[in-house]
C-alpha positions as CSV (number, residue, x, y, z in Angstrom):
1,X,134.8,94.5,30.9
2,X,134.4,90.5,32.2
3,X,130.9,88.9,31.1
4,X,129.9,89.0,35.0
5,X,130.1,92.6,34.6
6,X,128.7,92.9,31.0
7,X,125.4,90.9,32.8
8,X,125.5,93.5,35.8
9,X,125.1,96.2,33.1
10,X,122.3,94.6,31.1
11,X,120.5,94.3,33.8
12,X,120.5,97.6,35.3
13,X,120.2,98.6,31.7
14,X,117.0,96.9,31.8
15,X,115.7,98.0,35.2
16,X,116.7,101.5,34.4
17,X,114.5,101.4,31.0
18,X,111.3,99.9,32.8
19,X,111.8,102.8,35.8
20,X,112.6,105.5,33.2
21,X,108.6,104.4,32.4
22,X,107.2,104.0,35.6
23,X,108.8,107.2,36.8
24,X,107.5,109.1,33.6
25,X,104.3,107.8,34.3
26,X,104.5,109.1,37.8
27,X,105.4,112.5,36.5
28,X,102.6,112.5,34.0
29,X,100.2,111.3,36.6
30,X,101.0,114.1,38.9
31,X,100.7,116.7,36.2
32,X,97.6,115.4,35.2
33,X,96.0,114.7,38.8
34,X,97.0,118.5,40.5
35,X,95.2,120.2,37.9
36,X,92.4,117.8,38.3
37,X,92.3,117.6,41.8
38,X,92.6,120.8,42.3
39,X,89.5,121.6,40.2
40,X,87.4,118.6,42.0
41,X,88.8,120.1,44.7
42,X,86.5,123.2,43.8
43,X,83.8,121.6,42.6
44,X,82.9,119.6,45.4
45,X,83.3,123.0,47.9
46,X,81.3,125.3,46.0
47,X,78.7,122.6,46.0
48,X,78.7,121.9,49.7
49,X,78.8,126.0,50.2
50,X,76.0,126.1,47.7
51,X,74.2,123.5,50.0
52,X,75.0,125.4,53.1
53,X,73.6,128.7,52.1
54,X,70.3,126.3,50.9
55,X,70.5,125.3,54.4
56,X,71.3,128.5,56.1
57,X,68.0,130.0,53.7
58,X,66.1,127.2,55.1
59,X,66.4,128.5,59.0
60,X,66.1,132.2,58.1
61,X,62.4,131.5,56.0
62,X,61.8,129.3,59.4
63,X,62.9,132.1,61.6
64,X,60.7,134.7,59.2
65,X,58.4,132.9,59.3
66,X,57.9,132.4,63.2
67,X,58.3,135.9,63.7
68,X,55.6,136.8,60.8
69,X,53.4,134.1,62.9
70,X,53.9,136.4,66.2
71,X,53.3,139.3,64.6
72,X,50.1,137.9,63.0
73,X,49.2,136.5,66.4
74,X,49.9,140.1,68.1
75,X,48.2,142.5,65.9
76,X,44.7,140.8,65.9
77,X,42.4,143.7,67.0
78,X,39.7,142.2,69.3
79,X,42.5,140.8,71.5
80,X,44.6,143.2,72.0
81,X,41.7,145.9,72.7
82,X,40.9,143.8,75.3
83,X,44.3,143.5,76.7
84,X,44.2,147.5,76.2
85,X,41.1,147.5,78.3
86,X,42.5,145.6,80.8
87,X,45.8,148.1,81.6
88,X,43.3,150.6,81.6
89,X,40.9,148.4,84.1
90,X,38.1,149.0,82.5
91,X,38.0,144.8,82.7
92,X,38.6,142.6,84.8
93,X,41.6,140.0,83.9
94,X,38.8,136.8,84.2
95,X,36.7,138.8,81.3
96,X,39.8,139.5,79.1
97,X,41.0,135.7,79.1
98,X,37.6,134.9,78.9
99,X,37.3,136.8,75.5
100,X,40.8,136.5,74.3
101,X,42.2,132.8,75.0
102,X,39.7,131.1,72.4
103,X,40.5,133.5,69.9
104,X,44.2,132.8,70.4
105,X,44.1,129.4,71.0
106,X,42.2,129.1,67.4
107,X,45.1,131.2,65.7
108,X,47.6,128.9,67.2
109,X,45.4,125.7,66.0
110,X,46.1,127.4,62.6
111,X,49.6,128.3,63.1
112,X,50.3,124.3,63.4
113,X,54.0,124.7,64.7
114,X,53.1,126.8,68.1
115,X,53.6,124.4,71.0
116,X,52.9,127.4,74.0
117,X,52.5,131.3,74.6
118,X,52.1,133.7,77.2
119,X,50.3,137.1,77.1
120,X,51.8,139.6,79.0
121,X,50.6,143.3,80.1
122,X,52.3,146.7,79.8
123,X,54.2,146.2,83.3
124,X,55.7,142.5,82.2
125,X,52.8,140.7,83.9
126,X,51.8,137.3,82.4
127,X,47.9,137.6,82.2
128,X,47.3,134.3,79.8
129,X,49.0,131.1,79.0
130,X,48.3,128.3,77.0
131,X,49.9,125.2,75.4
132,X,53.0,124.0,77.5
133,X,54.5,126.1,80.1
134,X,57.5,128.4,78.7
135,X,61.2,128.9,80.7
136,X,61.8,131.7,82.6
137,X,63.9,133.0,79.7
138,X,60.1,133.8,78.0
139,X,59.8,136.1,81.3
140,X,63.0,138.3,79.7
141,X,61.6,139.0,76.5
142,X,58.8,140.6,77.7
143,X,58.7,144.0,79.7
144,X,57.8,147.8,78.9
145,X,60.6,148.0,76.9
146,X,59.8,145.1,74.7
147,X,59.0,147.5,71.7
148,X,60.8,144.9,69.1
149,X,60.5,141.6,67.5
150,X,62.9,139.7,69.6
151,X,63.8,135.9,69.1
152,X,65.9,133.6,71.8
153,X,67.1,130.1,72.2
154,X,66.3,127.1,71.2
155,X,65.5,126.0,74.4
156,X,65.0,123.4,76.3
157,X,62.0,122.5,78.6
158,X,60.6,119.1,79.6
159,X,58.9,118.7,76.3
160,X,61.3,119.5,73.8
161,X,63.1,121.8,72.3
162,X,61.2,125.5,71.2
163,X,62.5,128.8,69.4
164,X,61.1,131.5,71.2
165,X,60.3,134.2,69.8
166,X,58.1,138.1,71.6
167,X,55.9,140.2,69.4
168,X,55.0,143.6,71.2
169,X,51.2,144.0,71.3
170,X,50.5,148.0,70.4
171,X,47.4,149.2,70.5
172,X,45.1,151.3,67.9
173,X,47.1,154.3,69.0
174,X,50.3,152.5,68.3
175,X,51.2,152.0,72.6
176,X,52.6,149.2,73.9
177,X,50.0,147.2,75.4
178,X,51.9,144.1,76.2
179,X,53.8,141.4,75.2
180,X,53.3,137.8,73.0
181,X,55.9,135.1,73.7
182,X,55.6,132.1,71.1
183,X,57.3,128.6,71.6
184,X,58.0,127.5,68.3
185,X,58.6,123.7,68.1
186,X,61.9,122.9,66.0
187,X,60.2,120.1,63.5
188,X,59.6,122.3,60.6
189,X,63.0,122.3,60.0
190,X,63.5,118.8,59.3
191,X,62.2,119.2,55.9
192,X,64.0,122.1,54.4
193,X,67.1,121.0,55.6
194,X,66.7,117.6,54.5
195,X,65.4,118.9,51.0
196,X,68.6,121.2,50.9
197,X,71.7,119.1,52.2
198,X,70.7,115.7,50.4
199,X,71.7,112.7,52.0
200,X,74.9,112.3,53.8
201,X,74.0,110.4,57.5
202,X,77.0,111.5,59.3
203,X,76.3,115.6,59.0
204,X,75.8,118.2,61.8
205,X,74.4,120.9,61.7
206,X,75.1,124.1,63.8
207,X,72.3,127.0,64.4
208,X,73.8,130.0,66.3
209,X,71.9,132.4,68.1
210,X,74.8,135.4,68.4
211,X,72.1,137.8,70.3
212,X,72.0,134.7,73.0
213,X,74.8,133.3,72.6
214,X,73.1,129.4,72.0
215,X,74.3,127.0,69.7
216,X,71.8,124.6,68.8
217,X,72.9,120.9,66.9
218,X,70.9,119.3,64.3
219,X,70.9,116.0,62.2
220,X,71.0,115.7,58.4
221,X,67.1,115.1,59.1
222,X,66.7,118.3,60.7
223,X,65.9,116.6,64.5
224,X,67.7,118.5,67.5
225,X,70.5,116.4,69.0
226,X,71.6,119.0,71.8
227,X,71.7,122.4,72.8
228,X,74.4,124.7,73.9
229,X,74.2,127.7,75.9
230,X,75.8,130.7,76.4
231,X,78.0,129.2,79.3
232,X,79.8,127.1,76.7
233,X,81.9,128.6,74.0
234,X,80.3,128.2,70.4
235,X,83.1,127.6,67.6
236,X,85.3,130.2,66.2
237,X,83.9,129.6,63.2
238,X,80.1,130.2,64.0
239,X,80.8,133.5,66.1
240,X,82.8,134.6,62.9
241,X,80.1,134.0,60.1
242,X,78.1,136.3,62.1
243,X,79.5,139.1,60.4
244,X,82.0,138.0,58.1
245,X,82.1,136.0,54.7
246,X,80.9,132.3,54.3
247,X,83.9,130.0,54.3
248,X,84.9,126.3,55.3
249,X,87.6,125.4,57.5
250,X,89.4,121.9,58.2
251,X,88.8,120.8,61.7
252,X,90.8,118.3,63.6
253,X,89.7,116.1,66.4
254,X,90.0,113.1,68.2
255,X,88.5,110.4,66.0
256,X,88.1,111.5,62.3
257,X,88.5,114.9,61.5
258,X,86.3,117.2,60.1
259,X,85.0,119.6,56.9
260,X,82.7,122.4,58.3
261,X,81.3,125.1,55.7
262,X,79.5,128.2,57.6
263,X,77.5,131.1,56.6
264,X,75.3,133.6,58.1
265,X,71.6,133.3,58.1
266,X,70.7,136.8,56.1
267,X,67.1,136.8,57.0
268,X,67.8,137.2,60.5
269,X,71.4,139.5,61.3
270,X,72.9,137.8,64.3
271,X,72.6,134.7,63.3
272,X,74.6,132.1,61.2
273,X,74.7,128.6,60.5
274,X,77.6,126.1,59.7
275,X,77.5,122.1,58.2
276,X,79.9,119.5,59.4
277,X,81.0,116.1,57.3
278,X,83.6,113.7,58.2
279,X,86.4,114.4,56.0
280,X,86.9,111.3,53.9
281,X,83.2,112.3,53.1
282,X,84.6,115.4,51.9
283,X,87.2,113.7,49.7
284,X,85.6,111.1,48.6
285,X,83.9,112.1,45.6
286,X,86.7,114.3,44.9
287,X,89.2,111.2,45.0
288,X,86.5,109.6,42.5
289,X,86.6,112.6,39.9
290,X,90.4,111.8,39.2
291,X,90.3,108.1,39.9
292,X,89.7,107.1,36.1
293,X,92.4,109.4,35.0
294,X,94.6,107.8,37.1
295,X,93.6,104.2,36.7
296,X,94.0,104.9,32.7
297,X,97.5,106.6,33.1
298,X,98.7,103.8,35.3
299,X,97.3,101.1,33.0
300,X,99.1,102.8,30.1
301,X,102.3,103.2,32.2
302,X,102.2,99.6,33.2
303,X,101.2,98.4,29.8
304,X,104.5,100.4,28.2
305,X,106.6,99.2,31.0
306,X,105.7,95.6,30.5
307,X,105.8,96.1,26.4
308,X,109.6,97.8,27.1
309,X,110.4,94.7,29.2
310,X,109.5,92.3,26.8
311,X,111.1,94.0,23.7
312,X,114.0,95.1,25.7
313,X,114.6,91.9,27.3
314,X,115.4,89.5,23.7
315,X,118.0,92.8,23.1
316,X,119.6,92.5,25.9
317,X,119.8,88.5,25.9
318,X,120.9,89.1,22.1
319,X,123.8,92.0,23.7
320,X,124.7,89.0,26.4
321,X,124.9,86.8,23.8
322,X,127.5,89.0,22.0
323,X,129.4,89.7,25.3
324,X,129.6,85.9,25.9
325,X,130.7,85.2,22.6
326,X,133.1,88.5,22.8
327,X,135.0,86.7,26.1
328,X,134.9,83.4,24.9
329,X,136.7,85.3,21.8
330,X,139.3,87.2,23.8
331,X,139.9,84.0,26.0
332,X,140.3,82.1,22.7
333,X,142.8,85.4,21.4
334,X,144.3,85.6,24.9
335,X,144.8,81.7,24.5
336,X,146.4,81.5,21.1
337,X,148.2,85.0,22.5
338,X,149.5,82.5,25.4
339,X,150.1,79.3,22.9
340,X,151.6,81.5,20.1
341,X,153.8,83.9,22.7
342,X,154.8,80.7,25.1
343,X,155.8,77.8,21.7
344,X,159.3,76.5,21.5
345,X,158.6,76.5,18.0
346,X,159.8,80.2,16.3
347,X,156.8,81.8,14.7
348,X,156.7,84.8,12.8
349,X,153.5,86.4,11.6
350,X,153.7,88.6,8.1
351,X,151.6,91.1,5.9
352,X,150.6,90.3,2.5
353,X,154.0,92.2,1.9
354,X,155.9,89.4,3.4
355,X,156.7,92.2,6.3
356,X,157.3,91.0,10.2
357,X,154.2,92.3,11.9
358,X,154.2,89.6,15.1
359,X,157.2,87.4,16.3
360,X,157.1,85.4,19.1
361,X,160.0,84.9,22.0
362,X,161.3,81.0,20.6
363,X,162.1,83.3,17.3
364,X,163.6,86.6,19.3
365,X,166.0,84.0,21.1
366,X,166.7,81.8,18.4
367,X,167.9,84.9,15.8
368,X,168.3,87.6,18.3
369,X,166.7,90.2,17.5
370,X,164.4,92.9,19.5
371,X,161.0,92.5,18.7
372,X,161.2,96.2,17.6
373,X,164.1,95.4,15.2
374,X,161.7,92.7,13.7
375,X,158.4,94.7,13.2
376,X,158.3,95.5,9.5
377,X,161.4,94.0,8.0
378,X,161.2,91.2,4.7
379,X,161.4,87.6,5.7
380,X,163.8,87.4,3.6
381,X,165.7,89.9,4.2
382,X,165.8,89.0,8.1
383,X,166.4,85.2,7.5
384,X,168.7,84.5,4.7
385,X,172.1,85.3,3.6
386,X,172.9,88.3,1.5
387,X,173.2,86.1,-1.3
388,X,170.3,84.2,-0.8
389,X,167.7,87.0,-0.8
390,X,166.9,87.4,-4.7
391,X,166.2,83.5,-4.8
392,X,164.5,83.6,-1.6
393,X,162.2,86.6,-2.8
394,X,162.0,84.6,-6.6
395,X,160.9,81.1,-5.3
396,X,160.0,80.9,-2.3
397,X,156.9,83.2,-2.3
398,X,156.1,81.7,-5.8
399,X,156.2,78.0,-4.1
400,X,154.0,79.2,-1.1
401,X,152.0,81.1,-3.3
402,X,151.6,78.1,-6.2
403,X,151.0,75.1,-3.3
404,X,149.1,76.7,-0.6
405,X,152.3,76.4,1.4
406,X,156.1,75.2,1.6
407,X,158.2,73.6,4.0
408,X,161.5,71.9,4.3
409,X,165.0,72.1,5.6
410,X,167.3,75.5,4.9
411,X,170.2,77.4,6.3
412,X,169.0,80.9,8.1
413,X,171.3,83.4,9.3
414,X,171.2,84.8,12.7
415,X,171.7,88.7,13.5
416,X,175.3,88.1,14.4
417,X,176.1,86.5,10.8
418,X,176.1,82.9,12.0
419,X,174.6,80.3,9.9
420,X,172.1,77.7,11.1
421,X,170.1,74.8,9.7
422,X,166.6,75.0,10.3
423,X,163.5,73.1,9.0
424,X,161.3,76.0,8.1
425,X,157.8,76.5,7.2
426,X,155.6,79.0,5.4
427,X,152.0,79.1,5.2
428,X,149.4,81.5,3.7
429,X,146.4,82.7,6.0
430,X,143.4,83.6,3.5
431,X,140.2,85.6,4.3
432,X,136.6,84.6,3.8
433,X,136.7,85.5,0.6
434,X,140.0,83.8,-0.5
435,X,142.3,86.7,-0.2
436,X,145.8,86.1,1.5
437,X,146.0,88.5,4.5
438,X,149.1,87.1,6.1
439,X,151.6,84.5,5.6
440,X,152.9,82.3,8.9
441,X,156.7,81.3,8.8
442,X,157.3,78.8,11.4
443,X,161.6,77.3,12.1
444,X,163.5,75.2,14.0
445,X,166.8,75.4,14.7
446,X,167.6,72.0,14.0
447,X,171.7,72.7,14.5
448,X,171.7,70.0,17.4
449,X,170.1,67.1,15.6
450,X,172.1,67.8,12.5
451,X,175.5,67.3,15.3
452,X,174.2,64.4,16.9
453,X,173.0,62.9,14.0
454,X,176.8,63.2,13.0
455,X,178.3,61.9,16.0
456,X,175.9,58.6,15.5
457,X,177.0,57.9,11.6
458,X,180.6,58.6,13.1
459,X,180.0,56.0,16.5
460,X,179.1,54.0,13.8
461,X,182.0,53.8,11.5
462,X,184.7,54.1,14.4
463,X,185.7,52.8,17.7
464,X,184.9,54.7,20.5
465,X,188.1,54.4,22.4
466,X,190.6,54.8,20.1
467,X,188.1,56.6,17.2
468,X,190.1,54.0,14.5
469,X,187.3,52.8,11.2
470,X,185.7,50.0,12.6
471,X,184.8,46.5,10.1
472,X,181.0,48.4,9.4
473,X,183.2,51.2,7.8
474,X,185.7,48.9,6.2
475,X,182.6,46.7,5.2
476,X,181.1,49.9,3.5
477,X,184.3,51.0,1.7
478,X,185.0,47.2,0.8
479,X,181.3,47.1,-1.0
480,X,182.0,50.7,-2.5
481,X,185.4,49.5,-3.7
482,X,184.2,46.6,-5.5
483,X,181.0,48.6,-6.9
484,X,183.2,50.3,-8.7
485,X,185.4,47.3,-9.8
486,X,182.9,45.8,-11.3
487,X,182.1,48.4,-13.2
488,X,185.4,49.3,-14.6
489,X,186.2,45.1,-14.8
490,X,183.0,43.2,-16.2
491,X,184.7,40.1,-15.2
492,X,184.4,40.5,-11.4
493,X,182.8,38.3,-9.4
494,X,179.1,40.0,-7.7
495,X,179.6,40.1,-3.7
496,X,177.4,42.0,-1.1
497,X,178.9,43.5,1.7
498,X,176.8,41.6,3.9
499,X,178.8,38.3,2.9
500,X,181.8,40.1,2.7
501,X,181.5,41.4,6.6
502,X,180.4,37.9,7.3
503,X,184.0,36.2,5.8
504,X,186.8,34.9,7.5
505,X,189.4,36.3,5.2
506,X,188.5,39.4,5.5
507,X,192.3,40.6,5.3
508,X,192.8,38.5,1.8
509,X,189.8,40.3,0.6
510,X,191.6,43.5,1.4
511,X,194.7,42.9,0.1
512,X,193.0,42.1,-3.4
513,X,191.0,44.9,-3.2
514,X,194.2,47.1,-2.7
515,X,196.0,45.1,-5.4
516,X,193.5,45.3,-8.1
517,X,192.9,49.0,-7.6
């Protein structure tokens, strides 16, 4: 592996580590938020169906109520013997309203939330009206049939919007005697449903009339915004919590969608009631109720990530370190491999045995053997002569051993028996601690200097045309010859061979050489 790679792989070391964290984190913030969003989740819906059934309590004691009122209104006895006197025509209709109107109209004063009514006889006939005029859909509750408590609407006249709802009129006897229709104004809602939903602005709220078929719309503040009727289709959802269990349902639309929670409206079967919020209004404080988890785990995460980064990071400059220092290393091995392998020099590396463990090519070529053939042989037994070896083994080591080295010229033998000079050298290698490890034998075959140091002393001494002893050689053996007359004849004369060479008789001076010896 090359350093460039060595730094690839720290760094993905690195980023691995830090998104090892972050995606543990991840994992532990998922296993932590499901659990807990699921049981915001819960929280938050059984507190809007618990406000929705508050609600849905609030229309049906308003819808009690104005049915107890028409009841009340219906069963006062002064009245409604009149109006029995008046099917019997025993009166005349100008002396029944004349007794009866301010007798109502006083129990409507009292009532508070009655905007209108009409009396009706036993045929259907309206006989007295007051407050505001009532829809022709008052005209339909009324009739000889109308022997029940009957409710209808909201509807819609040119004053507002009114609940209406018939009480049958029955006389002492327990006939029917006619008919009261009551237009209930819608305002005393606004209070109980504002007291039961709290405060979110952008709530509707749906009242659903399943005898009519009319779907009413409310504000969070209880205040009518519109009224559907039977023409158009109320929601799934309304015409379902009629008769079935309270639920909530995700609606889509256009803009943002929608959280709707229903219920019916027990006090009055036939009737149910349903809340809508935005959505995000929905999930907001859900969102909020695992928020802090969240923000902690991620702050933790990121907190162990950065702490990893920062201890992982003077580890892995600490590793590149190492790696750089590990190439420069094996460029520095693969150099001296190069310098060692490549020298004209012959180099042989050995144990602390004195036993071949590396040789280079100059030494392979110069004694010729394989590099197999050298690999654990004595240097001594590779290098030298047969007879040579026991000296060789004796003083040589001791010399290397005893000077921290040895080198100087020797005759080395190749693997075909010849026998060369060489200069040689031998030098320990010691460990920290001072321990030789290896020893380093370095030669030369030094066979061509020796000849052509040879031919020069023998250029000197002869001519080189007809190779005869020149004057430098007779000069030499002249001062050699009369070295050793003078010391076997005291008597003789002192000469140098420099003034010999430089005489003129240098024949005489021969022939008394020759004679005296």
């Amino acid at each position: 592996m090359n350093l460039d790679q060595s730094v690839h792989l720290q760094r993905r070391i690195h980023r691995f580590a830090v998104m090892g964290i972050l995606i543990t984190g991840l994992l532990v913030a998922l296993a932590t938020a499901i659990p807990m969003y699921r049981h915001a989740y819960t929280l938050v819906s059984n507190s809007h169906m618990e406000g929705v059934r508050a609600q849905a309590q609030a229309v049906g004691q308003y819808l009690e109520k104005a049915t107890e009122l028409a009841r009340q209104i219906a069963s006062r006895s002064a009245v409604r013997d009149k109006l029995a006197q008046y099917n019997r025509w025993e009166i005349s209709l100008a002396e029944m309203v004349q007794f009866s109107a301010p007798r109502i109209r006083e129990a409507l004063d009292q009532a508070g939330n009655i905007a209108g009514m009409v009396r009706y006889d036993a045929e259907g006939n309206p006989v007295l009206e007051l407050g505001i005029a009532l829809p022709d859909a008052a005209q339909a509750l009324a009739g000889p049939n109308a022997i029940a408590t009957r409710r209808t609407g909201p509807v819609t006249t040119a004053d507002g919007h009114y609940l209406l709802v018939s009480a049958p009129i029955l006389s002492r006897e327990g006939e029917l005697v006619g008919t009261d229709v009551l237009a209930f104004g819608l305002s005393q809602l606004q209070a109980p449903l504002t007291l039961a939903h709290g405060s979110l602005p952008r709530t509707r709220l749906l009242v659903f009339n399943g005898e009519s078929g009319t779907t009413v719309e409310l504000a969070a503040t209880g205040a009518v915004l519109r009224i559907f009727d039977a023409t158009e289709s109320a929601p799934v959802y309304l015409r379902r919590a009629v008769d079935g269990p309270a639920g909530q349902q995700h609606v889509a639309r256009n803009g943002p969608d929608d959280m709707v929670f229903y219920t019916a409206i027990r006090e009055m079967p036939g009737w149910s009631f349903a809340y809508s919020i935005q959505a995000s209004d929905f999930y907001r404080p859900v969102l909020w109720q695992i928020l802090l988890p969240l923000s902690m785990i991620a702050l933790l995460v990121s907190a162990g990530a950065v702490l990893t980064a920062r201890t992982i990071r003077p580890m892995a400059e600490r590793a590149l370190q190492q790696a750089r220092e590990l190439a420069e290393l094996g460029e520095s091995r693969q150099l001296a491999a190069s310098v060692f392998d490549a020298s004209p020099q012959a180099v042989l590396i050995m144990d602390a045995s004195h036993r071949i463990i590396e040789a280079n090519r100059a030494s392979i070529s110069i004694i010729g053997y394989r590099h197999s053939e050298l690999h654990g042989k004595p240097l001594c037994e590779t290098l030298f002569r047969p007879e040579r070896r026991a000296s060789c083994d004796e003083m040589l080591w001791q010399r290397v051993d005893a000077h921290n080295g040895w080198q100087g010229e020797t005759e080395l033998v190749r693997r075909s028996g010849e026998v060369f000079p060489a200069w040689q050298s031998v030098t320990p290698v010691h460990d920290a601690n001072g321990v030789i490890r290896h020893y380093v034998c370095m030669f030369t075959d030094i066979g061509d200097e020796k000849r052509a140091e040879e031919r020069i002393r023998h250029l000197a001494h002869h001519d080189p045309l007809t190779e005869l002893p020149n004057r430098a050689l007779l000069t030499d053996r002249l001062a050699h010859g009369l070295d050793r007359a003078r010391r076997h004849e005291p008597g003789w004369p002192s000469f140098s061979s420099t003034s010999i060479a430089s005489s003129t008789s240098t024949t005489a001076w021969a022939t008394l050489l020759v004679t005296s010896c």
